[in-house]
N, C-alpha and C positions, 0 to 999 in steps of 0.2 A: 402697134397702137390699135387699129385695128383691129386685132382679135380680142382685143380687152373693151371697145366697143360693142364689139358684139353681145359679148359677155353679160354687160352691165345692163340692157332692158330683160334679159330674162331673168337675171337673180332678182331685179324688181317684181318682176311680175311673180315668183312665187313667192319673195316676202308677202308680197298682197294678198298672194292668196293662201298664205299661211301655213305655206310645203316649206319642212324641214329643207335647210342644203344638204345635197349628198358631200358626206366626207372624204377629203382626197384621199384615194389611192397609200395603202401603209409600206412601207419598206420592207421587203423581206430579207434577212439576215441568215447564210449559209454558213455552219457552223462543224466542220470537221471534227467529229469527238473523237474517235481513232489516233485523228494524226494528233491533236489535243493532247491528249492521254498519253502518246509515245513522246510527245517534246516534256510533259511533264515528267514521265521515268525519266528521260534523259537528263533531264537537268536534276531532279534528286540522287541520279546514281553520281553524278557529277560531284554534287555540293555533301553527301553524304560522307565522301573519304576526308573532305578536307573537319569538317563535323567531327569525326569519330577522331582525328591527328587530334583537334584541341579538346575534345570532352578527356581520351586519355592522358592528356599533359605528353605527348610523344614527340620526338627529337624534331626538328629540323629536317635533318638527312634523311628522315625516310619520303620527304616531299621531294627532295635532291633524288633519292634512287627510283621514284616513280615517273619522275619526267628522264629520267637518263632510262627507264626502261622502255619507256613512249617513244624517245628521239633513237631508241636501237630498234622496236618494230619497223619505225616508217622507213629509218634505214637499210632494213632488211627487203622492206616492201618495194624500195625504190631499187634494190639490186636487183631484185627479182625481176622488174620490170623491166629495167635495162638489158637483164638476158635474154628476157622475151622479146624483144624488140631487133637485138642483134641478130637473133636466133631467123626470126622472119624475114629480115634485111637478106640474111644469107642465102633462105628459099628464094625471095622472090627475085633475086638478081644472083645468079650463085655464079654465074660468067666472069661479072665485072668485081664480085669476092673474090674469085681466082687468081683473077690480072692483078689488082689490089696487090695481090704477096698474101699466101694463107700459110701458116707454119705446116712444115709436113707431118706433123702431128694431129694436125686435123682435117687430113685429106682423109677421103672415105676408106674402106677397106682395098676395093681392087684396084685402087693404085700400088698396094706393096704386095699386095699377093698376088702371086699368075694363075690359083685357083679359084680367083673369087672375082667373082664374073659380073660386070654390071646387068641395072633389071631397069633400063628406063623406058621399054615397053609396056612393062610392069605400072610402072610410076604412073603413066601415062594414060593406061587403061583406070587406074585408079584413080586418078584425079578426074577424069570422064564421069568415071561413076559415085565419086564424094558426097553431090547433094542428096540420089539416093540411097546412100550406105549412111549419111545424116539421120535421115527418115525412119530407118531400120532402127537406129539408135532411141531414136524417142519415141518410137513406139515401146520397145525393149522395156527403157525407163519404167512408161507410163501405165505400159497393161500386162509388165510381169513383176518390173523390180515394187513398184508403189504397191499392187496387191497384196505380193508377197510380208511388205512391211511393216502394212496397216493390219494383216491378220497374226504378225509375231507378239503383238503385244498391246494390250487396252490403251496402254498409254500414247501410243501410235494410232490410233485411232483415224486422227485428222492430217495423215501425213500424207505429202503431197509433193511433185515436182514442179514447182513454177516458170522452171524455164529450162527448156532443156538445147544447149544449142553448142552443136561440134567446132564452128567453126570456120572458115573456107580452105585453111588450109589444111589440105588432106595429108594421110600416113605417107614416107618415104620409106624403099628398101636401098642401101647403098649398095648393099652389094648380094650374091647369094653362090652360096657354094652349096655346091651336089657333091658327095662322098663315095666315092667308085672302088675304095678300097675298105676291107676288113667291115663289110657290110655281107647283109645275108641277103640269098639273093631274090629275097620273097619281100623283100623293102626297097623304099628309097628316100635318103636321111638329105635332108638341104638343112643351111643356116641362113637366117635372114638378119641380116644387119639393119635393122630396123630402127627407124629416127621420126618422132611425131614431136612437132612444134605445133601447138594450136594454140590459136587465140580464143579456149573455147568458154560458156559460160554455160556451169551447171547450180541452179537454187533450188533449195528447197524450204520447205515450212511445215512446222506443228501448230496448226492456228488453234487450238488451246494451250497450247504455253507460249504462245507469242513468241516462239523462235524460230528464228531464220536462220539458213546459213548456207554456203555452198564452196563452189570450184571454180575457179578462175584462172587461164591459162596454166599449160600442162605439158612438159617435155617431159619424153621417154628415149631413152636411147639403149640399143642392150642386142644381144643377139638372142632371135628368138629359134626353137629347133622346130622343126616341121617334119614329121614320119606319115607316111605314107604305107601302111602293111594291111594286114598282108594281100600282094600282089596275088590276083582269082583270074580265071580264064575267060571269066563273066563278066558282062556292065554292072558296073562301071569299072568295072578294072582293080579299084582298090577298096579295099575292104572298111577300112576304116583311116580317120586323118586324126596323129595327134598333136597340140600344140604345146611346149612348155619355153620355158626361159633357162638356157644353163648354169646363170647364176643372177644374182637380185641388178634387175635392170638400176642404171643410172637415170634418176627423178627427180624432175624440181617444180613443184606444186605451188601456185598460189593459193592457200586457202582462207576462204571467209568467215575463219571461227576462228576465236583464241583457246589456247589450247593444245589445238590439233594440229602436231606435225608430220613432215615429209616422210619419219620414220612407220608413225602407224599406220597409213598407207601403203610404204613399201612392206609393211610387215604382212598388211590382208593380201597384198598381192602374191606375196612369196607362198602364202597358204595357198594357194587355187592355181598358181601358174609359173613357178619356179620348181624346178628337178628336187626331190621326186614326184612331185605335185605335175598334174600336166589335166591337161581337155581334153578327150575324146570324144569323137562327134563318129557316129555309126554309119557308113554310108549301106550297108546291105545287112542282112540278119542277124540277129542276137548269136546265133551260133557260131556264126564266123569269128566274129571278134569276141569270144568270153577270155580269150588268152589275153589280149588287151586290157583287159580288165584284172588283172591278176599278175604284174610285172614282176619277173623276177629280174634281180640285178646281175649285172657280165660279171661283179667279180666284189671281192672287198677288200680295201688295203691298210696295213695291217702300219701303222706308223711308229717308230721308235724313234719318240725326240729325247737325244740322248746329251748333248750339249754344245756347247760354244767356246769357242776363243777368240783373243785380242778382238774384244767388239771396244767401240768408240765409248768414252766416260763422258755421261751428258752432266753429271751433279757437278756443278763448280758451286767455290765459293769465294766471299769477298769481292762479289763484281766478277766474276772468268777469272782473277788473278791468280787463282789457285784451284789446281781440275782436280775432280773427285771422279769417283767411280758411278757404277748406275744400279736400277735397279730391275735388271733385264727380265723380261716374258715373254713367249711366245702365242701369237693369234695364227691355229692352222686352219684351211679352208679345205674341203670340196664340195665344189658344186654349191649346196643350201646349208653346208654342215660345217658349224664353226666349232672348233675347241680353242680352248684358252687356258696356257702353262698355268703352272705355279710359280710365284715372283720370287727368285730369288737374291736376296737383298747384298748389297755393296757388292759384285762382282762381277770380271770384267769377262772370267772366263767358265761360267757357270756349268754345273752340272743340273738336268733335272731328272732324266732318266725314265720318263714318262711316255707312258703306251697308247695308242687310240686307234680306233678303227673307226672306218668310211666305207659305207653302201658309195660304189658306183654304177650307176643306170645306164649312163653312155656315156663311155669313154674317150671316143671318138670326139676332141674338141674342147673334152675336160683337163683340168691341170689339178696340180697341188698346189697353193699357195701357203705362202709361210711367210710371215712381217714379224720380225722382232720391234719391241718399245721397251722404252725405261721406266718403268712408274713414276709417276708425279702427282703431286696432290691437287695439283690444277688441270696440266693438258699433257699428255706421255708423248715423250720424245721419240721418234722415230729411229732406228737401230738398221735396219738393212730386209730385206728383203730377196725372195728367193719363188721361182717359179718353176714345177716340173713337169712335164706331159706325160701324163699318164698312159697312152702305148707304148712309151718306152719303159715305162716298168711292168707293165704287161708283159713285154719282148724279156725284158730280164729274169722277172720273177722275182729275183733278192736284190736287193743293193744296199750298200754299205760303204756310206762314203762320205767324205768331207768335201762342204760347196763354199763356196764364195759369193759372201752378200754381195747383192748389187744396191745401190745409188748412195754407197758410203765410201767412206777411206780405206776401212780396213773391217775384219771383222769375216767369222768362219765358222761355217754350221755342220754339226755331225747329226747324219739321219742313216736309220737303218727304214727298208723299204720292203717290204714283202705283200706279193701280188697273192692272194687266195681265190681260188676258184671254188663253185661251188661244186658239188656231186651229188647226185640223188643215187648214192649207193652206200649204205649201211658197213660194209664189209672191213671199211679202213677205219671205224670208227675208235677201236682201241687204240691205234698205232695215232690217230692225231689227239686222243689224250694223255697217253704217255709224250707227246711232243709237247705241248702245253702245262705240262706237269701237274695236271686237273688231280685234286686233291678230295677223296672221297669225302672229308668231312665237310668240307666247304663247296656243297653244288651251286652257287649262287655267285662265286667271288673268281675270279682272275680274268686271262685271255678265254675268246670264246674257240670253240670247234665248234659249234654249228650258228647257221641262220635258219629262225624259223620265220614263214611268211604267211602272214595270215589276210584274209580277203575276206570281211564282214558284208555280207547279206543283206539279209531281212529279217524281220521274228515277225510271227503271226500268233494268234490270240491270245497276247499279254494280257495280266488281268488289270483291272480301274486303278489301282492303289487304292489309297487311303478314301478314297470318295469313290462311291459307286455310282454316281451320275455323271463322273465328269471321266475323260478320257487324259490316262497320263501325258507325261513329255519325257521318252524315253531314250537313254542314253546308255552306254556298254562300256563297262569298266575292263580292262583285261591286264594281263597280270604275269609276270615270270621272276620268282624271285621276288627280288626289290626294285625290279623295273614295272616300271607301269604307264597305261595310255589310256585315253578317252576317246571317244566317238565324239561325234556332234551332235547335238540334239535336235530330234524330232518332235514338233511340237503336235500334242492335241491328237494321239494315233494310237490306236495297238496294233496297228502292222505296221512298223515302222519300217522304211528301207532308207538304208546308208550307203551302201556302196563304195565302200573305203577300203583299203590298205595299211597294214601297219605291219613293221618287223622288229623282233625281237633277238638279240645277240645271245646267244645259248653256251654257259659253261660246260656241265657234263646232261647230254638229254636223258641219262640213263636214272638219273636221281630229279629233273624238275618236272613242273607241270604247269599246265597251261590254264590259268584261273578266271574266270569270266563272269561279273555280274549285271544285270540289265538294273538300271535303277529307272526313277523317276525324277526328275531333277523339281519340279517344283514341290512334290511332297520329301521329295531325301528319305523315300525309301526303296525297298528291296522290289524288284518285280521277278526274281527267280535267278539261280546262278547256274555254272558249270562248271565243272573241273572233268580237263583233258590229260590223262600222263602223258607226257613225251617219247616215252619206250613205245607206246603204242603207233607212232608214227613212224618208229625204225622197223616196225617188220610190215608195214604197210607198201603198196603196189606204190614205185615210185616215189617211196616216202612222203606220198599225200592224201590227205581224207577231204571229200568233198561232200556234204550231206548234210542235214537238219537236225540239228542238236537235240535234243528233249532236255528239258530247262529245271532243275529241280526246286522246290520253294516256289512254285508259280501253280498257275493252273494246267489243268486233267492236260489240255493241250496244246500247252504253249511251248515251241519250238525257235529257234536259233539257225540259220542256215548260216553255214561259212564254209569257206576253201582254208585245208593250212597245208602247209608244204614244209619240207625238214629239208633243209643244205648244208651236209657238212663242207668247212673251210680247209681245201689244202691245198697245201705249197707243195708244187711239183716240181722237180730239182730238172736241174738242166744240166744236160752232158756238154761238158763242154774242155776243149785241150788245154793245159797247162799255158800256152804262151797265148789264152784266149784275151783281146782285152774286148769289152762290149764297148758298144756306141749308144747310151745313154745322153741324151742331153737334157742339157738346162735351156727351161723357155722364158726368158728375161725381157717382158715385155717394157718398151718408154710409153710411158701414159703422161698423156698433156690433163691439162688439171683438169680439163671438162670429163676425162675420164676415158679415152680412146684409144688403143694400145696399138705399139710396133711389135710384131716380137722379131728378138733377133736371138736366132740358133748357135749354138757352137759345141766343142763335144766337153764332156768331162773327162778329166784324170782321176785313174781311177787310184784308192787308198790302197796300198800295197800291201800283198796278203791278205786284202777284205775287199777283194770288188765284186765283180759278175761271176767270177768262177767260184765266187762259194756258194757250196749247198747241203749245207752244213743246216738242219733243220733250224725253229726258232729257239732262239735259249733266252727266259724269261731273266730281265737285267732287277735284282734284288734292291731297292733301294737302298743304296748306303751302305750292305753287306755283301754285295758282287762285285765288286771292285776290280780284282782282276779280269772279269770280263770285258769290262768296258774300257779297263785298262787296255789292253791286250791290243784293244783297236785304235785306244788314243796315240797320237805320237806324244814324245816328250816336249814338256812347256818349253823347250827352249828351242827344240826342232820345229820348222815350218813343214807341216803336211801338204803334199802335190796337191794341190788346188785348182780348180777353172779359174782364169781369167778371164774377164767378160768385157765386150765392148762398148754394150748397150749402155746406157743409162733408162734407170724406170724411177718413178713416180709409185707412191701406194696404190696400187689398187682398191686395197680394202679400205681406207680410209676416205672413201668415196661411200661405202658402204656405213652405215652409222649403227652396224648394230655390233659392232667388235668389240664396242667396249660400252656397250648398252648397261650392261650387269656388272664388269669388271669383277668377277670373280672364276677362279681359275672351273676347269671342267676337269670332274676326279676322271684321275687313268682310271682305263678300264677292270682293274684288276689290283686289289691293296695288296696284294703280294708282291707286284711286280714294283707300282708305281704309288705311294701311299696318296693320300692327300696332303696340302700342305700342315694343316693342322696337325695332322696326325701325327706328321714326320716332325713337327717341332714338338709336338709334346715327349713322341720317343726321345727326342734328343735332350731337352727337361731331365726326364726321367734317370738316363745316363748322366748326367750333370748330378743329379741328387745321389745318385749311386754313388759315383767316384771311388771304386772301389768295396766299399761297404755292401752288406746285404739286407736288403730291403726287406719289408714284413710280406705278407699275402697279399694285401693292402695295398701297395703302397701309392697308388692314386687317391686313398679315400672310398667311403662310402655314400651311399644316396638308401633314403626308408621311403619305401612307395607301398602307399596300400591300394591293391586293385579288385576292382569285381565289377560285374555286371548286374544292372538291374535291369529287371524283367519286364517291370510295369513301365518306366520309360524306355528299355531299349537304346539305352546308351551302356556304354564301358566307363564307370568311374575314375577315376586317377586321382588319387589325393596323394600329392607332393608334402611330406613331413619336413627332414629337414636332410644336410649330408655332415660328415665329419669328417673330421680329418686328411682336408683339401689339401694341394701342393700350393704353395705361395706364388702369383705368378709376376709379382715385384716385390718389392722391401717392404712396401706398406701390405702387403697380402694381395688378400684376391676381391675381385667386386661379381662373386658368384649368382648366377640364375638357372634356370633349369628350361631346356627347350625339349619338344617333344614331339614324334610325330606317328602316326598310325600305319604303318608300314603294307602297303608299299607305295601308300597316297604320301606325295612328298611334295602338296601342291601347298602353296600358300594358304589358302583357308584354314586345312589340316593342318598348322602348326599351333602347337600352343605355349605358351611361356609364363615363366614365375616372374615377379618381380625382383627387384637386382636386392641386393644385403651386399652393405658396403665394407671395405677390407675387414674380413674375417673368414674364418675357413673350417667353421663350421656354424654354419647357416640353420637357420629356422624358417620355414616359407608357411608351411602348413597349407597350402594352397588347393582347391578341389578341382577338377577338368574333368568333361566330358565327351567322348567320341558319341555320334550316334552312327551305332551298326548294332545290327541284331548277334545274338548268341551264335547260330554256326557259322556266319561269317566271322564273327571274329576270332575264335577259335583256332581260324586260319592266316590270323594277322601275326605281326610282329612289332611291337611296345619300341621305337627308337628313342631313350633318354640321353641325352647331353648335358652333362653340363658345362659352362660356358662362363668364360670371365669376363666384363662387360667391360671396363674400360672407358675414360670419357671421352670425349667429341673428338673426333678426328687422335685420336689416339693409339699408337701400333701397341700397348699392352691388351690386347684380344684374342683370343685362344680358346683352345680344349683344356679344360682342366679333367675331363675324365667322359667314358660313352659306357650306357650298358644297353643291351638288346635281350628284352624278355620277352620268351616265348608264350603265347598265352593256351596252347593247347592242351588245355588242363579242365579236368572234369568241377575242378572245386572253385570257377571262375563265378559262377554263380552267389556264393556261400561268400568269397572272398579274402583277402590276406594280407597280410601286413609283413614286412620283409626289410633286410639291409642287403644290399646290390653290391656287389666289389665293382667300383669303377676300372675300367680297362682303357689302354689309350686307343683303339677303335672299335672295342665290343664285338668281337667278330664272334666271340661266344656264346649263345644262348643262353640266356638263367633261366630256369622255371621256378615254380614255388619248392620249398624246403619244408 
């Protein structure tokens, strides 16, 4: 009351004197537009699906499959957490986990191994030094990886890391084994069993598009390899350190985007640090380690997955009241390098007969893995499994034998096994194409005899491209046959440096060459090519050229540096006495579901009359018409062949791995003589079906009319698809033909191109025009791949080859152009030119 006393003789005395009152104090009002603006998106992205349900008049059930697909994220979210949590529980009390009761599946390595030695001095010293090996990391982030990211692309402009943070809990090594045998003695090879749980949080943003997103806790478990070469008489002692991963670590990622999963993550890492991919870090001069930079591999092995018996029938029907058979294939591994059979349907005791080779780097610690499944239209039945150590087929050389899955009932796999070394000697190069049965017409097609290894450079003064102000983004095409590979691309440069590796598996080097073009990837043109024959590498010192290409189609002085190297593949016989038996084993590891393996050893029995003591060169198995080869080694269906009994039990391995059946489509054997494609082989056998006896015209796959040429002014290869006749029926109603196509030896998805389907008839009209862009001498030296192809509806097994042709475009009147009818073939192994 008093203070309103007061008050009231002064507001008198300036009504009196006729002073305005000052006006109270206004309210000011903080108003967040940002965060405003984001709860507005948020609730229009919200309210806009259920919008769009009723403006289309659309079901019910798709609001039922969008909250069932919400309650399986959080679900997923909420496992993931739960692992991470258990994951941490077990670091930070791992004593009182012990006493607990832990399965001995998840005890670390050197509890079951006497070679593999704990490192908790290691651990120790690293958890010491965590916060600043933290510090290391956000710097790393902030002022190499963000610069790098923000200068790849305008759109990136504003990209940033907002919080970069490892963690507390530091990397674990469980265990570490040193290798004291079949090592050189200018190395020293460890294995590091390696386990990181972190609690860690990594964001990021593009604050012009308003996106966020990041990484939220992060287990890795895997063993990582550690080489130490070559040992010098000097400090430091070792010349250089490299690090890779044997095979794709076990990862479970939280991530803060939709979208993005655990697999493209493990996929960029398997690029930069999975075998053959590894880090090299130089500890003393470029000189010493250029060998490091240039790996050739200990050996390659040479796999014959030849077939199966009494495997387990997954198809029932009526409920299991009634068992069916399956629809068995095989996933092979080494190391980074997965093949995948061909499916062959309703069979318990399958033949495939199919060939593949495997670069091994180091052998030492590497296995074969082999996982047969059943096809399924949902999720494939698991079939048995099989693991083999690769020095022991080293030690052999040949093997040819019959194994015994592991973690089924029943169920037996025949594998022929050949150990190839490489040689940098010219002299035996006939003797291993007459082993191979390398066939003059076809230098592109079967088993290989050599490896060639190529070690890409730098190039120096590439020209602008297309734009003479701007500096390309220059990339290296390279080429052998119908094999093909890409570089990485270097942005904004004409001295580009790569620094990469790549190898090529070589039929006959006496007929191929070696094809190389620099492009520019944002203009998609030409910066200059090369072409290397292969003969010239056989009468070369050591069969390798090391030097600076001159680039032709470029400018005055634009050059190419590269390393290539030639290895022929042979199988060197082993003398060995009539009552020889070898000691091969099978390495059958149990893997508990987190993915951590026992292995347990035992010997094989060997197949009588085909074990260790043959050496008897390789004899290429005919698909479908060598019969008695393969006979010869099968036993009879009704005889049991000596087999390993095994006492382990294992768990998939690869099924831990999610890219086995990323693609689900088989990987062609290496060689359509030996091993066709599936397609291929059901269309032959079509073919025979339509035969039955009778003789067939010239035809009798049908024709395809393609007119092709190239134009000058734009610099592409035309392709107008006309139409085909007289197609093979590939059901009762006919065919549902299209025409697929691709630019040989680019077999990437971009380069493909397709007709639209023409529904059962069989002889189709498309009339369709396509365009490659490659200039005139490049493509000169391409190859025209046409398919045509039965389309089939949704989830429908009528899908097939209705017929292939491969035309060669090395023709002077490519320009001018032509118009033609193509004999379809069932794999086009023949070249058509113009007529």
């Amino acid at each position: 009351m008093s203070g309103v006393g007061e008050q009231g003789p002064e507001a008198g005395a300036r009504r009196a004197a006729g002073r305005p009152e000052p006006e109270p104090p206004g309210v000011t009002l903080s108003v967040d537009v940002p965060g405003l603006i984001a709860q507005l998106a948020r609730s229009f992205a919200l309210l806009l699906p259920v919008y769009a349900l009723g403006y289309l008049g659309l079901s019910f059930s798709w609001v039922l499959l969008a909250l069932g697909l919400l309650a399986w994220c959080r679900r997923s979210r909420g496992l993931k957490a739960s692992r991470l949590c258990r994951a941490l529980a077990l670091l930070e009390d791992e004593e009182r986990a012990v006493r607990l009761g832990v399965r001995a599946c998840d005890l670390p390595a050197w509890v079951h191994f006497p070679d593999t030695e704990r490192a908790e001095w290691l651990n120790k010293t690293v958890k010491h030094m965590w916060p600043f090996i933290c510090q290391f990391i956000e710097k790393l982030f902030r002022e190499t990886i963000e610069p790098a990211v923000r200068g790849a692309n305008t759109h990136l402009s504003t990209f940033s890391f907002t919080k970069v943070d490892m963690g507390h809990q530091p990397l674990r090594v469980n265990g570490v084994k040193v290798y004291t045998e079949n090592v050189d003695k200018r190395q020293i090879i460890l294995d590091l069993q390696i386990s990181f749980v972190g609690n860690c949080e990594i964001d990021l943003e593009i604050k012009r598009y308003f996106c966020r997103a990041g990484v939220k806790s992060i287990q890795i478990h895997g063993t990582m390899r550690v080489i130490l070469e070559p040992l010098i008489g000097d400090m430091p002692l070792v010349g250089a350190l490299s690090i890779f991963f044997l095979r794709k670590p076990l990862m479970d990622i939280w991530i803060k985007i939709l979208g993005l999963s655990d697999t493209i993550i493990l996929d960029i890492i398997s690029n930069y640090l999975v075998l053959p991919n590894r880090i090299t870090v130089p500890l003393v001069s470029e000189v010493q380690i250029a060998q490091l930079r240039f790996p050739i591999p200990k050996g390659v092995l040479r796999i014959h997955f030849i077939e199966a018996q009494d495997l387990q029938g997954k198809d029932t029907y009526l409920k299991g009241l009634v068992k069916g058979k399956s629809d068995p294939y095989g996933i092979i591994r080494v190391g980074n390098q997965i093949f995948q059979s061909k499916v062959i349907k309703e069979n318990l005791s399958p033949k495939w007969n199919e060939v593949y080779e495997a670069l091994v780097y180091e052998h030492p610690g590497q296995e074969l893995e082999i996982e047969l499944f059943d096809e399924d239209p949902d999720k494939d039945d698991f079939l048995g499994s099989l693991m083999i150590d690769l020095i022991e087929v080293e030690k052999e050389r040949l093997l040819d034998e019959w194994f015994t899955l592991d973690e089924v009932a029943k169920g037996k796999l025949h594998l022929k096994l050949e150990w190839l070394t490489l040689m940098p000697d010219a002299s035996n190069l006939d003797k291993v194409l007459a082993d191979i049965r390398a066939d003059k017409d076809q230098a592109n097609d079967g088993l290989s005899s050599a490896l060639l290894i190529l070690y890409l450079d730098s190039a120096r003064n590439l020209p602008s491209g297309r734009k003479m102000n701007s500096n390309p983004n220059p990339l290296v095409q390279m080429s052998v046959g119908h094999k093909a590979q890409e570089s990485k691309i270097r942005y904004k440069t004409v001295e580009p440096v790569w620094e990469e590796n790549f190898t090529f598996f070589i039929h006959n080097p006496k007929r191929q060459d070696l094809e190389i073009e620099v492009k520019d990837e944002q203009h998609q043109c030409s910066l200059g090519s090369l072409r290397v024959p292969l003969s010239q590498l056989l009468t070369s010192d050591d069969m390798t050229i090391n030097q600076r290409f001159q680039l032709s189609n470029s400018g005055p002085n634009s050059t190419l540096k590269m390393k290539i190297a030639l290895r022929l593949l042979h199988l060197e016989k082993q003398l060995r006495p009539p009552d020889y038996q070898h000691s091969a084993q099978v390495k059958r590891p149990s893997v508990s579901k987190e993915g951590r393996k026992i292995p347990v050893k035992s010997q094989v029995s060997a197949l009588p009359g085909t074990g260790g003591s043959s050496t008897a060169p390789s004899t290429p198995i005919i698909g479908g018409s060598d019969k008695a080869a393969t006979e010869e080694n099968a036993p009879p269906a009704e005889a049991s062949p000596p087999v390993h009994r095994d006492l382990g039990r294992s768990s998939s391995s690869l099924l831990a791995s999610p890219s086995h059946i990323a693609a689900k489509e088989p990987t062609p054997s290496i060689a359509s003589d030996i091993s066709l494609p599936i397609a291929t082989q059901e269309l032959r056998q079509r073919l025979r079906q339509l035969e039955n006896g009778t003789t067939l015209g010239q035809s009798p796959l049908g024709q395809i009319q393609l007119t092709i040429r190239h134009s000058s002014q734009r610099n592409k290869l035309i392709v107008v698809v006309h139409s085909c006749r007289n197609l093979i029926a590939f059901s009762e109603d006919g065919s549902d033909p299209y025409v697929r196509m691709y630019l040989l030896p680019d077999k990437r998805r971009s380069g493909r191109r397709k007709t639209h389907v023409s529904k059962k008839t069989l002889n189709p009209v498309f009339d369709q025009s396509f365009d490659f862009s490659v200039s005139l001498p490049e493509v000169q030296r391409r190859t025209l791949d046409v398919a045509v192809k039965n389309s089939g509806g949704f989830l429908s097994k009528d899908k097939g080859l209705l017929g292939k042709v491969l035309v060669a475009l090395a023709s002077e009147e490519l320009s001018k152009g032509w118009t033609q009818w193509y004999d379809l073939t069932e794999d086009g192994t023949r070249p058509q030119m113009m007529t």
